[in-house]
C-alpha positions in Angstrom: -11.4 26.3 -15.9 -9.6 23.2 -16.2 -9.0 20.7 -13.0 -6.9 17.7 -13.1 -6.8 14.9 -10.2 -4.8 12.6 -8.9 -4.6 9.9 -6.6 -1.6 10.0 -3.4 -1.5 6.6 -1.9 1.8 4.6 -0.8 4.1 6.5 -2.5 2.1 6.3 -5.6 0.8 9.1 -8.3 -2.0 7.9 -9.9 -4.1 10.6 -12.6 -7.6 9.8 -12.2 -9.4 10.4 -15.5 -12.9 10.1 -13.8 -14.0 11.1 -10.4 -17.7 10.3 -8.7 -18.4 10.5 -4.9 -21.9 9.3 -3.8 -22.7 10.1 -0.2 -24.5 7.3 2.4 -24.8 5.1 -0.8 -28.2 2.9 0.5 -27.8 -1.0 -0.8 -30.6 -0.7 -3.4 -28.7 1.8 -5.4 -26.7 -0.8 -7.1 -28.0 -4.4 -7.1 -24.0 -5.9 -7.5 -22.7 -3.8 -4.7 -25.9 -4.9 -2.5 -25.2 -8.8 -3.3 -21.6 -8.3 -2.6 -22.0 -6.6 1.0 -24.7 -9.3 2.2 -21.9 -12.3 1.3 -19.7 -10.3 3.6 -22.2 -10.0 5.9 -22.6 -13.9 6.0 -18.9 -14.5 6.3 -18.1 -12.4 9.4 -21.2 -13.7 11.4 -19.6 -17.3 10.5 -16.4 -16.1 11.8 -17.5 -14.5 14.2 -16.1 -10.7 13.8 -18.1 -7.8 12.2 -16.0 -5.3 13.3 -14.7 -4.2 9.2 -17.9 -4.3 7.7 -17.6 -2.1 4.2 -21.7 -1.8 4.9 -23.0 1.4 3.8 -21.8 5.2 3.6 -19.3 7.2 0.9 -18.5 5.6 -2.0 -15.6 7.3 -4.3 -15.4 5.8 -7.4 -12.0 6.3 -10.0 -11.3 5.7 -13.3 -7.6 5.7 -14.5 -5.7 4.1 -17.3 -3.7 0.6 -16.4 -0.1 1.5 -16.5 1.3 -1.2 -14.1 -0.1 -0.3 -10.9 -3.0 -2.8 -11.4 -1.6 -5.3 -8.7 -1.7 -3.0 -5.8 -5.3 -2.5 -6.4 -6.2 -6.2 -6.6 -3.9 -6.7 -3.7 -5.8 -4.3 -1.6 -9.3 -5.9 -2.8 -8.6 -9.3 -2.1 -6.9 -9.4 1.0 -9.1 -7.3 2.4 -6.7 -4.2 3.8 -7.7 -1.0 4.4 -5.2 1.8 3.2 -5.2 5.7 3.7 -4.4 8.1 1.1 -5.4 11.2 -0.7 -7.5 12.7 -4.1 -5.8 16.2 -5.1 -8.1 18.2 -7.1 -5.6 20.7 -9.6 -6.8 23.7 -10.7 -4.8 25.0 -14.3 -2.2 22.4 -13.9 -0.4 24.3 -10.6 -2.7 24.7 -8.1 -4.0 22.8 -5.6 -8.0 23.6 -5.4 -9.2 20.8 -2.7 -7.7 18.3 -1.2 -9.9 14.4 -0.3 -8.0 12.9 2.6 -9.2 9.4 3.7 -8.3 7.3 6.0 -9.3 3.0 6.9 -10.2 2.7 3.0 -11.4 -0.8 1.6 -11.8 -1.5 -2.4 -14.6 -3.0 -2.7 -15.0 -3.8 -6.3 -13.1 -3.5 -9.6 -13.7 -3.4 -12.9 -11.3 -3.3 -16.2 -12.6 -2.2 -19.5 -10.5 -3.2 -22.8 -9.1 -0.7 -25.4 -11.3 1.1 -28.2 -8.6 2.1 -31.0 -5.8 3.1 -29.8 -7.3 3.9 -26.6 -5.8 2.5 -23.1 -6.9 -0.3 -21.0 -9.3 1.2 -18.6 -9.0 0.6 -14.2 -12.5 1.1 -12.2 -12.4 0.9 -8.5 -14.5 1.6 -6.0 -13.5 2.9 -2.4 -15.2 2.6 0.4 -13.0 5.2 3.4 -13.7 4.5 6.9 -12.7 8.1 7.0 -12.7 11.3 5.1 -11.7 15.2 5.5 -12.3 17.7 2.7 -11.0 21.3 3.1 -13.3 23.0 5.5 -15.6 20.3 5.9 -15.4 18.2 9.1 -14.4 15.0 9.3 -16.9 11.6 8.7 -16.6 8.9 10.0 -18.1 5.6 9.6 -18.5 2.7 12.3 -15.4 0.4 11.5 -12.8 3.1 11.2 -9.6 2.6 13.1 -7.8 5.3 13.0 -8.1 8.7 15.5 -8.1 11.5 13.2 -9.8 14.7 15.2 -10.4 17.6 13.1 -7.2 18.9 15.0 -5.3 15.7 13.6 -6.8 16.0 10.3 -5.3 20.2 10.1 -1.8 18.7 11.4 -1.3 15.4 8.8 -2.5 18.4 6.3 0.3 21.1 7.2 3.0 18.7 8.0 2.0 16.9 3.8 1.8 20.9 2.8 5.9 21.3 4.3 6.7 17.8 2.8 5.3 19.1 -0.5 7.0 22.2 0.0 10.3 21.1 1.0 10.6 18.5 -2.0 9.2 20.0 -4.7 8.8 23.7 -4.5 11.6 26.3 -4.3 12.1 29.6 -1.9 14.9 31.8 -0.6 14.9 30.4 2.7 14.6 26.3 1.8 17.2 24.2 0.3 15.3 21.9 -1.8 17.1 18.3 -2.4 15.6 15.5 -4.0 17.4 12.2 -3.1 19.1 10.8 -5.9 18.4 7.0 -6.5 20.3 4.4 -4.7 20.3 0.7 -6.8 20.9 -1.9 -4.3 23.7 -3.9 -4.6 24.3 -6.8 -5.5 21.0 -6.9 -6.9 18.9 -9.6 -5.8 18.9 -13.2 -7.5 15.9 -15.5 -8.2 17.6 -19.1 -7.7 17.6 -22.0 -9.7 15.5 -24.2 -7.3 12.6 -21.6 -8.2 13.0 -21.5 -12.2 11.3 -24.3 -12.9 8.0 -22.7 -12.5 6.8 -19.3 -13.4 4.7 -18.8 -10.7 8.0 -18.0 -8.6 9.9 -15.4 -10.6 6.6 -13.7 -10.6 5.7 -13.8 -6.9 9.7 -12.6 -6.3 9.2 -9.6 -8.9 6.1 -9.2 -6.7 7.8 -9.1 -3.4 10.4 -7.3 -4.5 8.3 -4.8 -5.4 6.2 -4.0 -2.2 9.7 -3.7 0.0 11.1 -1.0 -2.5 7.6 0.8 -2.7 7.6 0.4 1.5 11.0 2.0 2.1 10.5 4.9 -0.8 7.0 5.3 1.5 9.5 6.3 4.7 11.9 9.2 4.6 14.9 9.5 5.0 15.1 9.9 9.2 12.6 7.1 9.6 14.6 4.7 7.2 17.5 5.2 9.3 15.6 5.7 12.7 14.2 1.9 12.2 17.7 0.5 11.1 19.2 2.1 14.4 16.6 0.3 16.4 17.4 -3.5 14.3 20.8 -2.7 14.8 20.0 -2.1 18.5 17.4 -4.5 19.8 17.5 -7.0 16.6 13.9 -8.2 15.5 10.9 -7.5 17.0 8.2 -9.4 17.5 5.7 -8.8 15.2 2.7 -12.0 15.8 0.3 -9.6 17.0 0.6 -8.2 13.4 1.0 -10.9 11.2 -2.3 -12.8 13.1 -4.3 -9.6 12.1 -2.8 -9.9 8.2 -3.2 -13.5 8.3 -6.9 -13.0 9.7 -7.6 -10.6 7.0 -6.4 -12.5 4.3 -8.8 -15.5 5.0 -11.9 -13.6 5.3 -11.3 -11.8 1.9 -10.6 -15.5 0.7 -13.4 -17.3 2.6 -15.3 -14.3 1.1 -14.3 -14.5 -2.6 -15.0 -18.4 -2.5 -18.5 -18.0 -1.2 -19.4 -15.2 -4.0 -17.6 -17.5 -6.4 -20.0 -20.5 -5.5 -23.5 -18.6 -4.8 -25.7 -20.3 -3.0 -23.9 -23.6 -3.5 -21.2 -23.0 -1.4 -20.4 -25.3 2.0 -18.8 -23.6 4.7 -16.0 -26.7 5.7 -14.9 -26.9 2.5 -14.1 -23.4 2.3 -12.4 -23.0 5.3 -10.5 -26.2 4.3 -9.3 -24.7 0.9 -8.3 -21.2 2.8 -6.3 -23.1 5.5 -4.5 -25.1 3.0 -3.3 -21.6 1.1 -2.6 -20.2 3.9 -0.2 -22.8 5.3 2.0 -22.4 1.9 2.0 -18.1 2.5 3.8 -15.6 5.4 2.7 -12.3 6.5 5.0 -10.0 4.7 6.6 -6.5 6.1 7.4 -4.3 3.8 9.9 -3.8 4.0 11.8 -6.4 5.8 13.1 -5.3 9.2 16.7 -5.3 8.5 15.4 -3.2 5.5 14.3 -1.0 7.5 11.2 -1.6 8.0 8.7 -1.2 11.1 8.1 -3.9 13.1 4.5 -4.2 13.3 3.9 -3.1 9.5 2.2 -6.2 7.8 -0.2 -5.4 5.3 0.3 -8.5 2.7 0.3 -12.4 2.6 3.2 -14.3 0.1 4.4 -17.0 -1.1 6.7 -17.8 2.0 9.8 -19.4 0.0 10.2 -16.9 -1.8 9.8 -14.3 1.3 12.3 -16.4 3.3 14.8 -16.1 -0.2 14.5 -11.9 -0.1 14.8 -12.2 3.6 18.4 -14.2 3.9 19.6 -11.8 0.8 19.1 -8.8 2.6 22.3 -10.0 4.6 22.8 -9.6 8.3 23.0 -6.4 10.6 25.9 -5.8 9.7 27.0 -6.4 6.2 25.1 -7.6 3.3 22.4 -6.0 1.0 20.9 -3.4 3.9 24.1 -2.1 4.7 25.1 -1.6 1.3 22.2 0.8 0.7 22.5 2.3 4.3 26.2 2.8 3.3 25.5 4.5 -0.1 22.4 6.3 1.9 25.4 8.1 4.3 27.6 9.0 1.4 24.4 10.9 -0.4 23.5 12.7 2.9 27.3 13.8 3.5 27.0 15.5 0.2 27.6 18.1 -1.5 25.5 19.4 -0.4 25.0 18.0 3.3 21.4 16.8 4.3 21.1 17.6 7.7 18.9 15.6 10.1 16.0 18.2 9.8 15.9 18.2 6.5 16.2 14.3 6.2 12.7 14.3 8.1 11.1 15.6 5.1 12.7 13.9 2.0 11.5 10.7 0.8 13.8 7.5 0.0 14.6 6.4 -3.7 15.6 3.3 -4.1 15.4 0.9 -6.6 15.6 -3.0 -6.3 12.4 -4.8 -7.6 13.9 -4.8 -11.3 17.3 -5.6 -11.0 16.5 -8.8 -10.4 18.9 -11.5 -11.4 18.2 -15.3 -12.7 20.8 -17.2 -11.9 22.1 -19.2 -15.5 
């Protein structure tokens, strides 16, 4: 019998080349992962706020080779998110044997190893869910989860991925199948000349860039549309709430990473100084944008926030500009042919493309 596996999360399809899942993992199991949780445990009781403690429970660990998707997973490591997503275990290359759902997911560790030969760089992380559902099994939980998922939500979010699937990849008498074709926005964005004089900025754009088109290829097609409507209508929301929590996040993963860096030298002031100081220079990013069609209170990230106030004036206004250009080209590709009704645009993903396009301005 040969199985296959492969990580689902935001949009992304990861093959995982080794798969281990150790159940209520104790702290003396593995001495790094013990010292790591008891510096977390020291910053939240500074803070003040234990409520996303990674302490003990299921740990899944994954192996896969670095192909370009490295950043996401260092992202999600050291700013301290949670993210939800799925494992699909494939039985003879077509079907799907078992399917890992979790949900309130921190990394908590990484680890790279170089090439041997001709052999790929190597990607270990380790995941620790604040929720999991396995077929047939019923749903764990661990303290800090966030999320409501019932075993009644857990069979929904399961059949309405099964008719996303089926819709968008599989074929039947009944079901037109459309796959929406890529939409380039235009023009494409342009990194200015006030930010060429250090690297560091065409980087973080690149970077930026990147998370809005991987947010709006997340949402389908009715949503996309569904949360322009509402810009169009209402303009933007407020969103503090949200960005607090992100900016909160942010400086205990930092406060965190300092105190591990400096063992048992560390001094509390000074690290809260140097954290402050970063975090004055960086915004709490949606992604996407709101004109982009983004939701309102969806801030998972911290940037650099020049750079997120450049992507933010090119999107354009309500309007005209960048969004409506790609909301134009959006309408011509649903009119067809063939047409792509409303129901059917609740079940196809967007495809657009933006991040490398990017322009530097001579």
């Amino acid at each position: 019998m040969i199985y296959q596996a492969i990580l689902k999360i935001r949009g992304k399809e990861i093959p995982i080349l080794y798969y281990n899942y150790r159940c209520h993992i104790q702290h003396h199991d593995d001495s790094n992962l013990r010292r790591i949780i008891q510096l977390h445990i020291q910053v939240c009781e500074e803070i003040g706020n234990r409520e996303n403690l990674p302490v003990e429970g299921d740990l899944i660990t994954l192996a896969f080779e670095c192909s370009g998707d490295e950043a996401f997973f260092y992202d999600w490591l050291n700013e301290g998110m949670m993210q939800d997503g799925e494992i699909h275990f494939i039985y003879n290359e077509v079907e799907v044997a078992d399917i890992f759902r979790f949900w309130d997911c921190y990394c908590v560790k990484i680890e790279e190893y170089m090439s041997v030969g001709n052999a790929p760089m190597m990607m270990v992380v380790y995941l620790s869910p604040g929720i999991i559902k396995r077929n047939n099994l019923e749903v764990r939980e661990k303290v800090w989860k966030v999320s409501d998922v019932s075993n009644g939500n857990a069979s929904s979010i399961q059949e309405k991925n099964d008719k996303n699937d089926y819709i968008s990849e599989k074929s039947s008498s009944s079901v037109t199948i459309f796959i929406l074709s890529v939409i380039h926005v235009k023009p494409p964005f342009k990194l200015k000349r006030k930010f060429q004089n250090n690297p560091h900025y065409e980087k973080e754009m690149r970077r930026q860039l990147k998370m809005q088109e991987d947010g709006i290829n997340k949402l389908t097609v009715f949503e996309w549309l569904t949360n322009r409507k509402t810009f169009r209508e209402k303009g933007r929301l407020s969103s503090q709430t949200a960005q607090n929590d992100a900016r909160d996040a942010y400086k205990r993963r930092k406060m965190f990473d300092y105190m591990l860096l400096s063992a048992e030298n560390f001094k509390y002031d000074e690290i809260t100084k140097k954290v402050e100081d970063e975090l004055s220079s960086l915004a709490a990013l949606h992604n996407p944008d709101q004109i982009a069609g983004g939701n309102f209170d969806d801030v998972t990230a911290m940037g650099d926030k020049r750079i997120n106030s450049s992507i933010g004036s090119q999107w354009g206004t309500k309007d005209k500009g960048r969004a409506q250009n790609l909301e134009d080209e959006l309408l011509k590709v649903l009119e067809g042919p063939p047409k792509i009704d409303e129901e059917q645009q609740k079940y196809i993903k967007m495809n657009v493309i933006f991040a490398e396009d990017l322009e530097i301005i001579k």
